[in-house]
PyMOL commands that place a pseudoatom at each C-alpha (Angstrom):
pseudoatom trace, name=CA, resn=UNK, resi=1, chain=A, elem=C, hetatm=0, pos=[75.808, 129.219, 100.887]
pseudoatom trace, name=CA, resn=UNK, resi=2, chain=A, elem=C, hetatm=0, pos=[77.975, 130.611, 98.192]
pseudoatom trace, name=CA, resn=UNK, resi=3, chain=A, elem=C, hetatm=0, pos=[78.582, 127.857, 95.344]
pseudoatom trace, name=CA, resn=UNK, resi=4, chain=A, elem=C, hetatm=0, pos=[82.026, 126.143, 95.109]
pseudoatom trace, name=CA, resn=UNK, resi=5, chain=A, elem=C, hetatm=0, pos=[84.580, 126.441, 91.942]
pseudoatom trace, name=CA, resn=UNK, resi=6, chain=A, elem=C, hetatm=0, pos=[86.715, 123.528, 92.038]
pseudoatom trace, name=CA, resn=UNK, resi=7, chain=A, elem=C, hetatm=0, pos=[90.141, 123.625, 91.707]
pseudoatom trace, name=CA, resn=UNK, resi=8, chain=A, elem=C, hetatm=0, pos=[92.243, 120.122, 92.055]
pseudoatom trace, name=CA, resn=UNK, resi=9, chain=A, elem=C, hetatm=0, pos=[95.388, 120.094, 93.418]
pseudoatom trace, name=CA, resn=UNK, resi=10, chain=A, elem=C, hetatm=0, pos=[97.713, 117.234, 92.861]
pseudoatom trace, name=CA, resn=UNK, resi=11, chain=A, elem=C, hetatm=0, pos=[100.032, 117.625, 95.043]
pseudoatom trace, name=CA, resn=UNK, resi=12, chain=A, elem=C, hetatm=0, pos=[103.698, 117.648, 93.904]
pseudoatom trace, name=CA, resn=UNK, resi=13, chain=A, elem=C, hetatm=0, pos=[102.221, 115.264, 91.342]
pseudoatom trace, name=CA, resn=UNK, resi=14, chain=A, elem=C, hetatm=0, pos=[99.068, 116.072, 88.517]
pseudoatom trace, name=CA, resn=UNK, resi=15, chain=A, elem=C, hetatm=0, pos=[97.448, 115.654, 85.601]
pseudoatom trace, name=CA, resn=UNK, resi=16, chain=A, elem=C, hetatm=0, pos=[96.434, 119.294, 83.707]
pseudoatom trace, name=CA, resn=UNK, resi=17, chain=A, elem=C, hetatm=0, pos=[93.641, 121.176, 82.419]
pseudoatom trace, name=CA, resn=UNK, resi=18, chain=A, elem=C, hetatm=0, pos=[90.450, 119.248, 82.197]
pseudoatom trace, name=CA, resn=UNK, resi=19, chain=A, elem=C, hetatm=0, pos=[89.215, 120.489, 79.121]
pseudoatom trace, name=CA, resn=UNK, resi=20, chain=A, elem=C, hetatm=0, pos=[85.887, 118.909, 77.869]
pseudoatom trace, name=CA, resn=UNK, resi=21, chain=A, elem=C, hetatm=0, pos=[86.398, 117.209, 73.798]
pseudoatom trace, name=CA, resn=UNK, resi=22, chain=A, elem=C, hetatm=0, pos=[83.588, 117.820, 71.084]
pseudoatom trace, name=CA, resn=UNK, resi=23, chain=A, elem=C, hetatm=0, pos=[82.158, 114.369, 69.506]
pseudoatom trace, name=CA, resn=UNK, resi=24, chain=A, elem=C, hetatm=0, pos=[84.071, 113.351, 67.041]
pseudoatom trace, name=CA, resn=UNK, resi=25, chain=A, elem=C, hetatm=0, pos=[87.533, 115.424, 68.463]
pseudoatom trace, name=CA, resn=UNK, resi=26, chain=A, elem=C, hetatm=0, pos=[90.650, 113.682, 69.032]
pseudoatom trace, name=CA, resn=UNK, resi=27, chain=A, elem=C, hetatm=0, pos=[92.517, 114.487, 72.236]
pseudoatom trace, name=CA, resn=UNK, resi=28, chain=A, elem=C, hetatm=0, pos=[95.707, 116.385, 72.297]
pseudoatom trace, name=CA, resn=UNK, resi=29, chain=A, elem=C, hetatm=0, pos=[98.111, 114.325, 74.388]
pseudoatom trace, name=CA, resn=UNK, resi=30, chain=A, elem=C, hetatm=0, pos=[100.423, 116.942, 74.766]
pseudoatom trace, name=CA, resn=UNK, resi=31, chain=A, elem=C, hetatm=0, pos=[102.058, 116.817, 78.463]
pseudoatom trace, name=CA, resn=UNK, resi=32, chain=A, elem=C, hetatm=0, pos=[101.915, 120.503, 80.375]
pseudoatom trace, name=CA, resn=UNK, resi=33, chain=A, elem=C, hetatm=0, pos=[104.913, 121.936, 81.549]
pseudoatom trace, name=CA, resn=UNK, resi=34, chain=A, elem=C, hetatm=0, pos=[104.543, 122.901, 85.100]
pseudoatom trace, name=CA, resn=UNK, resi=35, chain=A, elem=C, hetatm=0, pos=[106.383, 125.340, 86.681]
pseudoatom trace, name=CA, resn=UNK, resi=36, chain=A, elem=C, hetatm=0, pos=[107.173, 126.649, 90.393]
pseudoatom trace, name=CA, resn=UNK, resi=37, chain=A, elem=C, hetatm=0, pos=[104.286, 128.981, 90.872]
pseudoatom trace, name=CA, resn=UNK, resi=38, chain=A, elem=C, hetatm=0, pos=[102.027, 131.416, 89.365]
pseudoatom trace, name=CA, resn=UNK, resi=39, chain=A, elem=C, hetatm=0, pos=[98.655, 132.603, 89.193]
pseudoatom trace, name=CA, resn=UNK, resi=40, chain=A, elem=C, hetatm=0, pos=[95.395, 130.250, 88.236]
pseudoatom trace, name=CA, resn=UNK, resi=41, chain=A, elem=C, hetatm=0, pos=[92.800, 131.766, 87.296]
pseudoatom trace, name=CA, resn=UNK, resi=42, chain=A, elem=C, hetatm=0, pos=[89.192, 130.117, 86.326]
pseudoatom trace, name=CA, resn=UNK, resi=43, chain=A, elem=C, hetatm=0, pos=[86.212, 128.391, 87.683]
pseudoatom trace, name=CA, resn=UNK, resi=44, chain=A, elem=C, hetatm=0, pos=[88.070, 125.071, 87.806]
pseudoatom trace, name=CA, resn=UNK, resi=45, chain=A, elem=C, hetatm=0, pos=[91.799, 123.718, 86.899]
pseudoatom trace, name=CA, resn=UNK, resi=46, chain=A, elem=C, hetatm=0, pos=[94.846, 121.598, 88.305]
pseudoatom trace, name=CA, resn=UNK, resi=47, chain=A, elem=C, hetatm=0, pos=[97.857, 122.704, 89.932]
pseudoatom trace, name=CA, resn=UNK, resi=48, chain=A, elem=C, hetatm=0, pos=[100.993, 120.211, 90.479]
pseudoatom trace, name=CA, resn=UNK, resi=49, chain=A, elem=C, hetatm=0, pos=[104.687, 120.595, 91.594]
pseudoatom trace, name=CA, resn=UNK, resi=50, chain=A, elem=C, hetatm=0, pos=[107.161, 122.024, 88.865]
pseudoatom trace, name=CA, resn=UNK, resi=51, chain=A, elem=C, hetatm=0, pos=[108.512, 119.086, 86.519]
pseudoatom trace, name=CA, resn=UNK, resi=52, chain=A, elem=C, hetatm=0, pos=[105.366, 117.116, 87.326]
pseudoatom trace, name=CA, resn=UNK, resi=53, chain=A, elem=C, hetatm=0, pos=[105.407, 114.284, 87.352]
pseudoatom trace, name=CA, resn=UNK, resi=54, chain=A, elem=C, hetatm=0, pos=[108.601, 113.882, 87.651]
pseudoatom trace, name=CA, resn=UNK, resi=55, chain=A, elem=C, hetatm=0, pos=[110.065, 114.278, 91.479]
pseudoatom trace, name=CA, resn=UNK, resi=56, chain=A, elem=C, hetatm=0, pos=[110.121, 117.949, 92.872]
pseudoatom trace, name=CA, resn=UNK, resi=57, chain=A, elem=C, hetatm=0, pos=[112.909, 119.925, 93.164]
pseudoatom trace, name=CA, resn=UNK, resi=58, chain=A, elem=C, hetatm=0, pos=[114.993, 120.411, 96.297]
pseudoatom trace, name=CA, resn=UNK, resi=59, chain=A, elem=C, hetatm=0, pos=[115.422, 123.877, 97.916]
pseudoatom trace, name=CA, resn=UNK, resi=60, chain=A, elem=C, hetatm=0, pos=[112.520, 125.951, 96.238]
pseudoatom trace, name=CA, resn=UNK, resi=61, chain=A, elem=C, hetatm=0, pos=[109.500, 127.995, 97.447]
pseudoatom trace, name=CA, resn=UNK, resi=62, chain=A, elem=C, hetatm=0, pos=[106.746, 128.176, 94.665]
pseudoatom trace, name=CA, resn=UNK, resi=63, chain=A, elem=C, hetatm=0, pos=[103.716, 130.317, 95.395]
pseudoatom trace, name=CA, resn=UNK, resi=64, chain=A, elem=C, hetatm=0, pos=[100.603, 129.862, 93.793]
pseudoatom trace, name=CA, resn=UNK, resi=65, chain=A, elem=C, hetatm=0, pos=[97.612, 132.188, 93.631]
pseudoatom trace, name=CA, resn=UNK, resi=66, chain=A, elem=C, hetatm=0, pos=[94.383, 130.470, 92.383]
pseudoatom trace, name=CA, resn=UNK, resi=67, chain=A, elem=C, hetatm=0, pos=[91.187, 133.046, 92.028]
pseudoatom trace, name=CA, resn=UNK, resi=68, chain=A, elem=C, hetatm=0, pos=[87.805, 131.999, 90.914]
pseudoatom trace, name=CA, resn=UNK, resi=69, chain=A, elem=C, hetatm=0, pos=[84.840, 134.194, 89.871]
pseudoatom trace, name=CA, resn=UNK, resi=70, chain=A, elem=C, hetatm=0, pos=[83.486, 136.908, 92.429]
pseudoatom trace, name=CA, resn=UNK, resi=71, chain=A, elem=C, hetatm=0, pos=[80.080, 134.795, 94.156]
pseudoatom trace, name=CA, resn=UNK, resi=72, chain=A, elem=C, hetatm=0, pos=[82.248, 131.617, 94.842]
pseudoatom trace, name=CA, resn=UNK, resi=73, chain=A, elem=C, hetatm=0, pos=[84.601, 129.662, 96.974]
pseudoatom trace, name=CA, resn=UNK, resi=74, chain=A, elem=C, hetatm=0, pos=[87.521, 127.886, 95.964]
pseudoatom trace, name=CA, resn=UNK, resi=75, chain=A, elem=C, hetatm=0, pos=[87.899, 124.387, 97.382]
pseudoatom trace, name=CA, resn=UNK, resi=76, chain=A, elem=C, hetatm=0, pos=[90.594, 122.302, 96.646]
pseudoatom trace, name=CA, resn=UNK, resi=77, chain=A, elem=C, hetatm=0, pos=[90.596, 118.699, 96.288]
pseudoatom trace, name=CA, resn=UNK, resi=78, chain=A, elem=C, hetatm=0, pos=[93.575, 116.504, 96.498]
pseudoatom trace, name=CA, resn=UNK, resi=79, chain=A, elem=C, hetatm=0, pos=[93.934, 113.921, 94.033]
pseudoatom trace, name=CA, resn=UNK, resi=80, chain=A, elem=C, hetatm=0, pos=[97.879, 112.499, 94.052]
pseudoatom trace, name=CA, resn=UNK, resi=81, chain=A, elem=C, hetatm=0, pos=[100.303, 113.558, 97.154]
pseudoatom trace, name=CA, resn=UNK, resi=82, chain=A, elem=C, hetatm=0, pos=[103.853, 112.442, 97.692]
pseudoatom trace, name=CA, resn=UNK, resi=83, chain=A, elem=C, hetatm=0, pos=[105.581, 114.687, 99.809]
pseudoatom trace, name=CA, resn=UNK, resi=84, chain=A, elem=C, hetatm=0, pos=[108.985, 113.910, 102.469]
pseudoatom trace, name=CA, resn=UNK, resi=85, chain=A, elem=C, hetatm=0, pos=[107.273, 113.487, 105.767]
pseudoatom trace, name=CA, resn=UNK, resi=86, chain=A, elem=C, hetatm=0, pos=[108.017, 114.790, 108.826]
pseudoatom trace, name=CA, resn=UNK, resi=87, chain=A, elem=C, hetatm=0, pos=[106.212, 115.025, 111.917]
pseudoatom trace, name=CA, resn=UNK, resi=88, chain=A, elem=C, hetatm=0, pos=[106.257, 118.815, 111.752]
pseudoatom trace, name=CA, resn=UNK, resi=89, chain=A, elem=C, hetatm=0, pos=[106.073, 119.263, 108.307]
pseudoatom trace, name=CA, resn=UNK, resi=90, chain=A, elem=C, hetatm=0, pos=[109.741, 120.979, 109.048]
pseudoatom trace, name=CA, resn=UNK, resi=91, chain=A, elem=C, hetatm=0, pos=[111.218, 120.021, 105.451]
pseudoatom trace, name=CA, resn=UNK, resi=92, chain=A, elem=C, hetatm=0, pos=[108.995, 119.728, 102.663]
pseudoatom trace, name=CA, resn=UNK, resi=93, chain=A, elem=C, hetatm=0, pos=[105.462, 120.905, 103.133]
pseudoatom trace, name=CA, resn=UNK, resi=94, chain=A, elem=C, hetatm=0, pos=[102.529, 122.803, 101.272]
pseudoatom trace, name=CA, resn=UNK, resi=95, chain=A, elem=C, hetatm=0, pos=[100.691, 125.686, 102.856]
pseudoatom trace, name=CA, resn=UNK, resi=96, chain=A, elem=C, hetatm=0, pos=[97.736, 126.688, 102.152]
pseudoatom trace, name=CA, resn=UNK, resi=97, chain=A, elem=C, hetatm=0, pos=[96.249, 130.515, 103.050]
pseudoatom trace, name=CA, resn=UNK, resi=98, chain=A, elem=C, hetatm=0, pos=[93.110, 132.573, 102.470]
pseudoatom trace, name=CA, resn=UNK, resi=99, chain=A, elem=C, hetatm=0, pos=[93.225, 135.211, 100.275]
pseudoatom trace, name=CA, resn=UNK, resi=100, chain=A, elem=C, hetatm=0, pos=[96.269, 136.479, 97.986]
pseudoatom trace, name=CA, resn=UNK, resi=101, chain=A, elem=C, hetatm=0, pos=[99.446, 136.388, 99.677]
pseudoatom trace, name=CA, resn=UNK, resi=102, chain=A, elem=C, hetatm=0, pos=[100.776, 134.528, 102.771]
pseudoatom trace, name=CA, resn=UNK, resi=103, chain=A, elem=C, hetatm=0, pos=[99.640, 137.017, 105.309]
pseudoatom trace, name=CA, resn=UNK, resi=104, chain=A, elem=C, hetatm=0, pos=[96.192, 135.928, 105.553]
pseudoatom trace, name=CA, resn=UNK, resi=105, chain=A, elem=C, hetatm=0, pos=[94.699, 133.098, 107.261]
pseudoatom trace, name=CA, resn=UNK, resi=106, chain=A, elem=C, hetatm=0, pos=[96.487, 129.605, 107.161]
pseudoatom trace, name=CA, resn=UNK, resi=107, chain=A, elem=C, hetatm=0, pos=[93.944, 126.756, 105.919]
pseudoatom trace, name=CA, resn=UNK, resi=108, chain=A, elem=C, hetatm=0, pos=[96.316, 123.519, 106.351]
pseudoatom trace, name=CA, resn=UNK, resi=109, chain=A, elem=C, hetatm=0, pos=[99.609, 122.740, 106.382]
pseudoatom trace, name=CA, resn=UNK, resi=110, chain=A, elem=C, hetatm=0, pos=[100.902, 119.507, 104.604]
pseudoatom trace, name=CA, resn=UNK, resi=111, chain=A, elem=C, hetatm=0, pos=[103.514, 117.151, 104.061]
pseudoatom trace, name=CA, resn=UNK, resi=112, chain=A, elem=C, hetatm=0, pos=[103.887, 112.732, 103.598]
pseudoatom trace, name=CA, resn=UNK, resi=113, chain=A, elem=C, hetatm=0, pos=[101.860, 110.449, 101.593]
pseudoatom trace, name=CA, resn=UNK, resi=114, chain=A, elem=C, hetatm=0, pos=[98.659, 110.828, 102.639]
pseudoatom trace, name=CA, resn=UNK, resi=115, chain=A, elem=C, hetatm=0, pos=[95.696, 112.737, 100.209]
pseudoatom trace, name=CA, resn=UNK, resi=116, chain=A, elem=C, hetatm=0, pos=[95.017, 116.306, 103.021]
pseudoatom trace, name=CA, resn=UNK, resi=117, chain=A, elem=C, hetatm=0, pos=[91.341, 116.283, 103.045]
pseudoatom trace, name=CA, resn=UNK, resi=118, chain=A, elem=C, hetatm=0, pos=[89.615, 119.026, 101.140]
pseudoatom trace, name=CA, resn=UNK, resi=119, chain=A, elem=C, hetatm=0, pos=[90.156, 122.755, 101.756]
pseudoatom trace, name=CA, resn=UNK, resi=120, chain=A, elem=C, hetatm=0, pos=[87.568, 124.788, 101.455]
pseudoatom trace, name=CA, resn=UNK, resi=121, chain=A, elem=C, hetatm=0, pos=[88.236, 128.823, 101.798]
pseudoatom trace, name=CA, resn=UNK, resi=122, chain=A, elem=C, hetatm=0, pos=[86.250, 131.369, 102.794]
pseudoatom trace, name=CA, resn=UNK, resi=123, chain=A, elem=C, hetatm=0, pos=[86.435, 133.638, 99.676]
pseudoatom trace, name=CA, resn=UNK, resi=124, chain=A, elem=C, hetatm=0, pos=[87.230, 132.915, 96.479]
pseudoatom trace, name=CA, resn=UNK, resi=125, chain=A, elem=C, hetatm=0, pos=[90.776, 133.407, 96.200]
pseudoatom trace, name=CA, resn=UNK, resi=126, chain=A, elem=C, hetatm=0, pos=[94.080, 131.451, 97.748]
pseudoatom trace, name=CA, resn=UNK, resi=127, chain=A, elem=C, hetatm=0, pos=[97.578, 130.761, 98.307]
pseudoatom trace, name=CA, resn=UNK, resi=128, chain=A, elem=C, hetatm=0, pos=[99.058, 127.987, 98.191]
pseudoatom trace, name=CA, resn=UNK, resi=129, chain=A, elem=C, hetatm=0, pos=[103.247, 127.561, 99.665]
pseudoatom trace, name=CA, resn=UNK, resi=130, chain=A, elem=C, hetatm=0, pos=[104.702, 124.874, 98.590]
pseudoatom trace, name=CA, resn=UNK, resi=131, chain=A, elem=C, hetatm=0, pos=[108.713, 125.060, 100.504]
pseudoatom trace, name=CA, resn=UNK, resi=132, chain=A, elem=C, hetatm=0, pos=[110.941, 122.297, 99.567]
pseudoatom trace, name=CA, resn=UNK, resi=133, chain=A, elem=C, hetatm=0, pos=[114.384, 121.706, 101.849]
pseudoatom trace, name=CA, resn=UNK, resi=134, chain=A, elem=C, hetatm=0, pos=[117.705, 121.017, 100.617]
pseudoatom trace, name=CA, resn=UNK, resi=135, chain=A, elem=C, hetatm=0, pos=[118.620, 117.321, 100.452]
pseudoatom trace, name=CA, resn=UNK, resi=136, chain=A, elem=C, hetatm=0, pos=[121.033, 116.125, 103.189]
pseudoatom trace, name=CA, resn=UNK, resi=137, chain=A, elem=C, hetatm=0, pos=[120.995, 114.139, 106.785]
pseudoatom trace, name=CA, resn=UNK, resi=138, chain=A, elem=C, hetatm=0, pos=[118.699, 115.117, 108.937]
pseudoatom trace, name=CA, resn=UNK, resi=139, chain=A, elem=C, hetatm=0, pos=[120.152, 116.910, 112.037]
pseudoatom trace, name=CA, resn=UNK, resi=140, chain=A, elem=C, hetatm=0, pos=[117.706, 115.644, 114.593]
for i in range(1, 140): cmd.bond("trace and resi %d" % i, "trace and resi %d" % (i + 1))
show_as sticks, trace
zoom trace
């Protein structure tokens, strides 16, 4: 079994970079920006919603790719998740795939309260959707 790199996602809500301090250091409290996508590369890290942790935006699609070394799997482990819920996910939701792009095979799809369980894909590289809806009644 191929060891796991560990990348958190908090949901449309995180912390940042877990960087270990030296003795002695003191710790930079400066907040991360986060923005609506991108590419993470590393053997571990955070990815949250753009404006975190402030609310999410309406009406975007952000696309992540996250790749860790060659040899290991990313899993991804969800620590704060606040999304609209639907039954189908129809509105609001966040995707995740195999691989780099959307074309390859879909791990979970995600949306309300409730922490997903942790994704675990088969190589060490994924996408992750997140597809926010414009803010109005809902038709149905």
């Amino acid at each position: 079994m191929l060891p796991a790199a560990l990348t958190s996602l908090l949901g449309p809500f995180l912390l940042a970079w877990v960087l270990p301090l030296a003795r002695g250091q003191t710790p930079n409290y400066t907040r991360p920006v986060f923005l609506c996508g991108g590419d993470v590369t590393g053997e571990s890290g955070y990815v949250a919603s753009e404006g975190f942790p402030n609310l999410y935006p309406p009406n975007k699609k952000c696309i992540w790719t996250i790749t860790v070394p060659e040899g290991q799997t990313v899993s991804l482990s969800f620590r704060v998740f606040d999304m609209e819920l639907h039954p189908s996910c129809r509105y609001d939701a966040l995707e995740v795939f195999a691989g780099s792009g959307t074309s390859g095979q879909r791990l979970g799809r995600f949306c309300g309260t409730f922490r997903p369980a942790p994704v675990v894909a088969p190589g060490n590289q994924v996408t992750l959707r997140m597809t926010t809806a414009q803010p109005g009644p809902d038709p149905e």
